[in-house]
NUVEX-365083 format. One line per field, with one value per residue (C-alpha): residue number from 1; y, x, z. Coordinates in Angstrom, 2 decimals, always signed. Layout:
% NUVEX-365083
resi (NUM | ...)
py (Y | ...)
px (X | ...)
pz (Z | ...)
***
This chain:
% NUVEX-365083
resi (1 | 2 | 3 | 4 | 5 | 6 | 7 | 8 | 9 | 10 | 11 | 12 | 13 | 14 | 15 | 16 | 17 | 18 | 19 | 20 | 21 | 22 | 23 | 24 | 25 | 26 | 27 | 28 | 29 | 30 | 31 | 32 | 33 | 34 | 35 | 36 | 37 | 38 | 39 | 40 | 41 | 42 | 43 | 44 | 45 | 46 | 47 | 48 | 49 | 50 | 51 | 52 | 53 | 54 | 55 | 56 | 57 | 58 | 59 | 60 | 61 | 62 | 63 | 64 | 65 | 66 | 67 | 68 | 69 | 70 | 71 | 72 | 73 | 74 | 75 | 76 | 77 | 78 | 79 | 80 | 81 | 82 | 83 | 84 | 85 | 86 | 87 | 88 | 89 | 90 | 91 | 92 | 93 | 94 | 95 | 96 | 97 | 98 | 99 | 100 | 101 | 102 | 103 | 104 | 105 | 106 | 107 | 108 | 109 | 110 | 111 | 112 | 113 | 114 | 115 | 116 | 117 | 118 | 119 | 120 | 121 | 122 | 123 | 124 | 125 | 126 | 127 | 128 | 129 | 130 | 131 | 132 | 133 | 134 | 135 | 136 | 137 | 138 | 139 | 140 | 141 | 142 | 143 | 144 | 145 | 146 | 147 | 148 | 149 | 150 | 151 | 152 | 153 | 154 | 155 | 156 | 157 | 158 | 159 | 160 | 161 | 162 | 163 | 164 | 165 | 166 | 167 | 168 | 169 | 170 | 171 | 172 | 173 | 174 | 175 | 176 | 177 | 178 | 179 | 180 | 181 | 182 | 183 | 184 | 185 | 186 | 187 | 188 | 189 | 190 | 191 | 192 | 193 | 194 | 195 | 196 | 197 | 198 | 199 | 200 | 201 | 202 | 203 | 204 | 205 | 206 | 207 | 208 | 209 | 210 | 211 | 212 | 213 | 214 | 215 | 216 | 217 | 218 | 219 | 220 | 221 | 222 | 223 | 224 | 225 | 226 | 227 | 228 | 229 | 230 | 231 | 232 | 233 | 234 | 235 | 236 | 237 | 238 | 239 | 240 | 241 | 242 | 243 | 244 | 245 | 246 | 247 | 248 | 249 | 250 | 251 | 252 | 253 | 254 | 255 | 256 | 257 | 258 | 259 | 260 | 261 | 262 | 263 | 264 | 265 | 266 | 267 | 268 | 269 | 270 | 271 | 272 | 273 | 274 | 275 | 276 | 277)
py (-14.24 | -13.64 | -13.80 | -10.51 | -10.04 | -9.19 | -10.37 | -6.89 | -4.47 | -1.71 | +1.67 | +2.26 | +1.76 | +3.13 | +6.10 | +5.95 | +5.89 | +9.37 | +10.10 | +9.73 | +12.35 | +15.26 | +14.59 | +13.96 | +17.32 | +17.50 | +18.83 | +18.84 | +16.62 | +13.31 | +10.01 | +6.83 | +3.92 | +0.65 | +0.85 | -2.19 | -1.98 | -1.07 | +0.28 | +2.46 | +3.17 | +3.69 | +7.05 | +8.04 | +8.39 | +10.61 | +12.83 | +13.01 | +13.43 | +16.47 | +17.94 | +18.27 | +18.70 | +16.36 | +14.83 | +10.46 | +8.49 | +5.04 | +2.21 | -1.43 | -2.60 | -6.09 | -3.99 | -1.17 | +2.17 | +2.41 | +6.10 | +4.68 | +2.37 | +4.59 | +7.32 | +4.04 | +1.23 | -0.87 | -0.63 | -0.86 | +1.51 | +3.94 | +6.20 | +9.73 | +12.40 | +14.92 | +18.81 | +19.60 | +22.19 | +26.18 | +25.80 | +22.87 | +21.32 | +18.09 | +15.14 | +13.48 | +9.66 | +8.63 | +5.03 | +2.74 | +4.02 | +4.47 | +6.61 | +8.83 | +9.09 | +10.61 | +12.50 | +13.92 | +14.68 | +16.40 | +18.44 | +19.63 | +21.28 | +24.63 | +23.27 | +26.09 | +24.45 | +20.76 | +20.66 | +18.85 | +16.53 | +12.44 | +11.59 | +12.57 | +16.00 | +14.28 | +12.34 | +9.58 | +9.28 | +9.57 | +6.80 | +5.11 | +5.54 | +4.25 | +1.00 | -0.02 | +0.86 | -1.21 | -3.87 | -3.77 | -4.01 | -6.31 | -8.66 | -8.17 | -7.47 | -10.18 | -12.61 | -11.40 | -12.69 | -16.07 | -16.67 | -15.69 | -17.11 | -20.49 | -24.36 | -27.29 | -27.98 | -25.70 | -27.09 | -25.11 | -25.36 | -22.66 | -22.36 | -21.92 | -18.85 | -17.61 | -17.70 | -15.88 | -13.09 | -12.43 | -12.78 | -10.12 | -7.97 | -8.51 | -7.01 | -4.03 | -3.76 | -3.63 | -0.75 | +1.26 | +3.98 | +2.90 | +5.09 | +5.66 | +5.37 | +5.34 | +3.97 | +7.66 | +8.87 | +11.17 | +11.91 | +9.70 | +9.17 | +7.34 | +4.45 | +4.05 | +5.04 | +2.42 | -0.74 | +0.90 | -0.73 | -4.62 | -3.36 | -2.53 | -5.96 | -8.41 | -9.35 | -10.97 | -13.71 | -14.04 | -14.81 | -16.88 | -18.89 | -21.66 | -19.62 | -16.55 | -13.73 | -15.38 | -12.17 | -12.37 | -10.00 | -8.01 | -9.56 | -13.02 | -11.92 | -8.69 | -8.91 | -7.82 | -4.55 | -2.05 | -3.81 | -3.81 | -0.18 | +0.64 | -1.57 | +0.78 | +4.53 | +3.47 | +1.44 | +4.45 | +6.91 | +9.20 | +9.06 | +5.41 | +5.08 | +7.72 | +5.89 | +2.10 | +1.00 | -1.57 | -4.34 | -6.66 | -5.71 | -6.88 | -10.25 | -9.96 | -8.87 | -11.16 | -14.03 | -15.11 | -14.26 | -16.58 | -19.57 | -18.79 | -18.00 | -14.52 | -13.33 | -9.94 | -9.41 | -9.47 | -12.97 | -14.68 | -13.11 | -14.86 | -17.81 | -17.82 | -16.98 | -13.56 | -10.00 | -8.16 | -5.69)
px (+9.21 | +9.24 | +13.02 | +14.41 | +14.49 | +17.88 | +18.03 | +15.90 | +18.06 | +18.33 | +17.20 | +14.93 | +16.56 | +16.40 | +13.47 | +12.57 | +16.13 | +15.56 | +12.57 | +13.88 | +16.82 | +14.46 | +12.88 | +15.78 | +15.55 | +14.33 | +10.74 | +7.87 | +5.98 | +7.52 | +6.61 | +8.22 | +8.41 | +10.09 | +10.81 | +9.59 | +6.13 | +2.90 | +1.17 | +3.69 | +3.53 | -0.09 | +0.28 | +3.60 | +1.54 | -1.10 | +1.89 | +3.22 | +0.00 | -0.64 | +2.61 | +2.81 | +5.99 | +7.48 | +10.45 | +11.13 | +12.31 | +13.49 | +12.63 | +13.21 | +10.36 | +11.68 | +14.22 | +12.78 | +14.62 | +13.21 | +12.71 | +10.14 | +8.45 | +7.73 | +5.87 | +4.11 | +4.05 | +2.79 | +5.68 | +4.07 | +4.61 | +3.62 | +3.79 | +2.47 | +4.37 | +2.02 | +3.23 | +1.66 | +2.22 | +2.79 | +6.71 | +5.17 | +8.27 | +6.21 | +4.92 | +1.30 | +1.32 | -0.98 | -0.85 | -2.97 | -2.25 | -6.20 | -6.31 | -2.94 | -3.94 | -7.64 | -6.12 | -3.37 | -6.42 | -8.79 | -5.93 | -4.25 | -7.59 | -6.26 | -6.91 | -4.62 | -1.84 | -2.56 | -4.87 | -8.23 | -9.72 | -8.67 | -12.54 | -15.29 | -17.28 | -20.79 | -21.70 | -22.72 | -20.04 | -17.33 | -19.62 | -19.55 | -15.49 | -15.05 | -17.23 | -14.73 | -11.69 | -12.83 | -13.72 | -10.01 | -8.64 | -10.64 | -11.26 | -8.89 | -5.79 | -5.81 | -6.61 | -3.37 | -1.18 | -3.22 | -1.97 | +1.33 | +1.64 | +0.70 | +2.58 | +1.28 | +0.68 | -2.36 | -6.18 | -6.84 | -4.93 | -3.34 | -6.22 | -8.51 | -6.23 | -6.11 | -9.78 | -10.77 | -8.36 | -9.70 | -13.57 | -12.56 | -11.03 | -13.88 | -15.94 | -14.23 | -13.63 | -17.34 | -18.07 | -15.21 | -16.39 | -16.77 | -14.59 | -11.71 | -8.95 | -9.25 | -12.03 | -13.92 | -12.92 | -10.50 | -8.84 | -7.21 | -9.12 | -7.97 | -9.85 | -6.98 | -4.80 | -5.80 | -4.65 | -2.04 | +0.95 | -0.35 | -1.07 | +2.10 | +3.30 | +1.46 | +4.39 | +5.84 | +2.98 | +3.99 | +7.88 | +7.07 | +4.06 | +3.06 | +0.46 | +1.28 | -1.84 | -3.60 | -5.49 | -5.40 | -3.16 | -4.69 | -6.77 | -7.03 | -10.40 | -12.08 | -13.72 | -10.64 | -10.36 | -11.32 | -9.14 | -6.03 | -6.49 | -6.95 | -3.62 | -1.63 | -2.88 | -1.87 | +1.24 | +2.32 | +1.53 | +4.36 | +3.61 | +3.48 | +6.63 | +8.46 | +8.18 | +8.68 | +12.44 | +14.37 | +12.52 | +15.49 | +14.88 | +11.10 | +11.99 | +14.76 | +12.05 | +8.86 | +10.44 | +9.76 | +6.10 | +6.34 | +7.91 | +5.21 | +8.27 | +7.53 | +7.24 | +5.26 | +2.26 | +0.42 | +1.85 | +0.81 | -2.81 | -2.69 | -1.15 | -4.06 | -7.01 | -7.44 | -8.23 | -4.79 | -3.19)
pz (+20.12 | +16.21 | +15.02 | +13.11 | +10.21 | +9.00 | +5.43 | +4.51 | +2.54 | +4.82 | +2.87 | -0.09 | -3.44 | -6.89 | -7.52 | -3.58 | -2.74 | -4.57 | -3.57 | +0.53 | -0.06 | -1.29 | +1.95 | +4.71 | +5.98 | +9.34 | +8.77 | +11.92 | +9.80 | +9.58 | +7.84 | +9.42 | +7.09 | +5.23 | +1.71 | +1.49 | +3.11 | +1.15 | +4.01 | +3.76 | +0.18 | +0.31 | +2.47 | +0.65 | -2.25 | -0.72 | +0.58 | -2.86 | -4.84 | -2.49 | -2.48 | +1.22 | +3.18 | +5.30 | +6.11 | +5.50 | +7.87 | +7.16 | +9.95 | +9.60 | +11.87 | +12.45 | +14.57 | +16.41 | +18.01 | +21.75 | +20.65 | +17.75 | +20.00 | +22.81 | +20.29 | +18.61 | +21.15 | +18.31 | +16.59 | +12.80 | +9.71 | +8.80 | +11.16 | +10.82 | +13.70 | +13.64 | +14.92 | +17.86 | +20.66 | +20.06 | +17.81 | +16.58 | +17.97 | +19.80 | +17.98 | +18.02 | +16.61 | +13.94 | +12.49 | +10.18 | +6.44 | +5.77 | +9.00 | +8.06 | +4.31 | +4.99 | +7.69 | +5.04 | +2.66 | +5.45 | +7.07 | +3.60 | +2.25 | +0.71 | -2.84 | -3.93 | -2.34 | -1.97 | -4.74 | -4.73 | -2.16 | -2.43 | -1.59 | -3.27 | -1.46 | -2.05 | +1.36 | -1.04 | -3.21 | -0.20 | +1.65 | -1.84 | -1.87 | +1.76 | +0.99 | -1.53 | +0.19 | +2.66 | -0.01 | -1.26 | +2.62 | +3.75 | +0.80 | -2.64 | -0.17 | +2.05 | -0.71 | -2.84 | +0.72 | +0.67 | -2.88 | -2.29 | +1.07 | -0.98 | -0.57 | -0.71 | +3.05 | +2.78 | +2.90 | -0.19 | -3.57 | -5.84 | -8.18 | -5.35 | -3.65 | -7.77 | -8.05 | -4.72 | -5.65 | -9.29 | -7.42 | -5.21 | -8.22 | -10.66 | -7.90 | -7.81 | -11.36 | -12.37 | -9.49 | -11.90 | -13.89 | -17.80 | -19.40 | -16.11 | -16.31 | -12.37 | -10.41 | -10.12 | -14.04 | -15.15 | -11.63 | -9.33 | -5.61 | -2.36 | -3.49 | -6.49 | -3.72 | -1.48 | -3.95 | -5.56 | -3.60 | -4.25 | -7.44 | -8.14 | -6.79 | -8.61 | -10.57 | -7.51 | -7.22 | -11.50 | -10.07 | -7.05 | -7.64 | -10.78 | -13.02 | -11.42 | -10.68 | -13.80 | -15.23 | -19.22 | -21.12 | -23.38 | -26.53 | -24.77 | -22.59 | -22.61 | -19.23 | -18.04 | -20.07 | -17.37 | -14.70 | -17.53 | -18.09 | -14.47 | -14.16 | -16.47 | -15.26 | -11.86 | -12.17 | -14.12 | -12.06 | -10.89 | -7.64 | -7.50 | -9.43 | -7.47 | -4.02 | -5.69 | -5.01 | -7.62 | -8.44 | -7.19 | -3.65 | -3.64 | -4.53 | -1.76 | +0.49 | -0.36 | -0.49 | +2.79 | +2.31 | -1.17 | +1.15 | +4.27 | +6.65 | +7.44 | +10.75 | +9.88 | +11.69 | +8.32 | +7.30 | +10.79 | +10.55 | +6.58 | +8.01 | +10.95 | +8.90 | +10.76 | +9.91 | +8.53 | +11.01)
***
């Protein structure tokens, strides 16, 4: 059985800590998650960039309520509790962040309230947009744990976890539009959405690891242009920064990833060479 994890500051911190009180009303709609989490992060955002109601509720899922469990018997965040039944008083479970963020952006339509759709209308383009989502979950994503799950037991070496990461980046960077700032152009879609969060916590693998992420600053290689200004719109982004907690508590928090000692279900499918939960 994986031990607990009870070195985990126990609430958000900072803007989130904020962020979390405007939304600690009870509300039928209800967002379980860990400050900490991206997953987590990831459909925060779309809740946020939407301006839909709901109410936050902090879990630490290294030590789960019974309550929690038996509405998601995985036990992961997030956590969607949809409204369901006539007062809207019962709860449906949704989980996966993808899943809950498209749902968010299918179910909030009314453009006059939750403003325009995350995915493109054109069956193409949305196609086009779920291709690289899955590019960033299935390739760039996993590939930022490998080089922060790094030591030296590994069979593969720093500079080979550095290079598979910028492969996987450069790929998506040259599928960007030209002039962006986002991946679509002027407005910000689920695939910007979707890598936000590691975005956002690159700067961990510059603290933890020798050499850090590696991409060149600005003037020192201008294939990495589009990614930089990609970098900056999103990292900036209100929404992002609104549900990001003090920087402190993510170097609290990924530390155990940094030294490989994590129990998470996504650092023993890193460890194990399998597909991320």
């Amino acid at each position: 059985m994986a031990t607990i994890d009870t070195s985990l500051p126990p609430e958000a911190s900072g803007a989130a800590a904020a962020l979390a009180a405007q939304h600690a009303e009870t509300h039928p709609l209800k967002l379980y998650g860990g400050w900490f989490c991206p997953f987590v992060q990831r459909s925060w955002i779309v809740l946020e960039e939407k301006k839909i109601p709901y109410q936050y509720i902090e879990i630490n899922p290294y030590k789960k309520a019974a309550s929690f469990v038996a509405m998601n018997p995985r036990g992961l965040v997030p956590t969607l509790a949809v409204p369901a039944g006539a007062q809207g008083t019962e709860q449906k479970p949704l989980f996966e962040s993808n899943i809950i963020s498209e749902y968010l952006d299918e179910e909030y339509s009314d453009e006059s309230k939750y403003g325009p759709s995350l995915l493109p209308k054109d069956p193409y383009d949305r196609a086009r947009a779920r291709l690289w989502i899955d590019h960033i979950s299935s390739k760039i994503i996993p590939a930022f744990y490998k080089l922060l799950q790094h030591t030296d037991e590994k069979p593969f070496t720093l500079d080979d976890a550095r290079r598979e990461l910028h492969k996987y980046i450069h790929a998506l960077t040259e599928q960007m539009d030209p002039i962006g700032p986002f991946f679509a152009g002027k407005e910000l879609t689920m695939v910007d959405i979707c890598l936000a969060p590691w975005a956002k916590r690159l700067w961990l693998i510059d603290h933890y690891k020798s050499g850090g992420v590696g991409i060149p600053v600005q003037g020192e290689n201008e294939e990495w242009g589009r990614w930089r200004k990609w970098f900056q719109a999103i990292t900036e982004r209100k929404s992002v920064t609104d549900t990001w907690s003090a920087d402190e508590r993510y170097v609290i928090a990924y530390k155990r990833y940094a030294d490989d000692t994590t129990n998470s279900e996504v650092g023993q499918a890193t460890r194990q060479g399998r597909r991320l939960p």
